[in-house]
C-alpha positions, 0 to 999 in steps of 0.5 A: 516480496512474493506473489502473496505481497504482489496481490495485496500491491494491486490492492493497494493502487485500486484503493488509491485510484478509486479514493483518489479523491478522498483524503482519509482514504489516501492516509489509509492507504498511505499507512498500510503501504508504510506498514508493507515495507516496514515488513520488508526493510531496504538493506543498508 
């Protein structure tokens, strides 16, 4: 991941702590940070 990945990363924690209570939010949350590391797949 790169410094473009870092900014969507805090992003995605600003959406979760202020959604913290809202469980839509969280399964949007939880779908765009699947869909990041699918873009970026562990070696195995």
């Amino acid at each position: 991941m790169t410094e473009s990945e870092m900014a969507e990363i805090a992003d995605l924690i600003v959406r979760a702590l202020r959604g913290r209570d809202d469980d839509a939010v969280i399964d949007e949350v939880r779908a765009d940070v699947n869909a990041l590391c699918a873009r970026f797949p562990v070696y195995g």
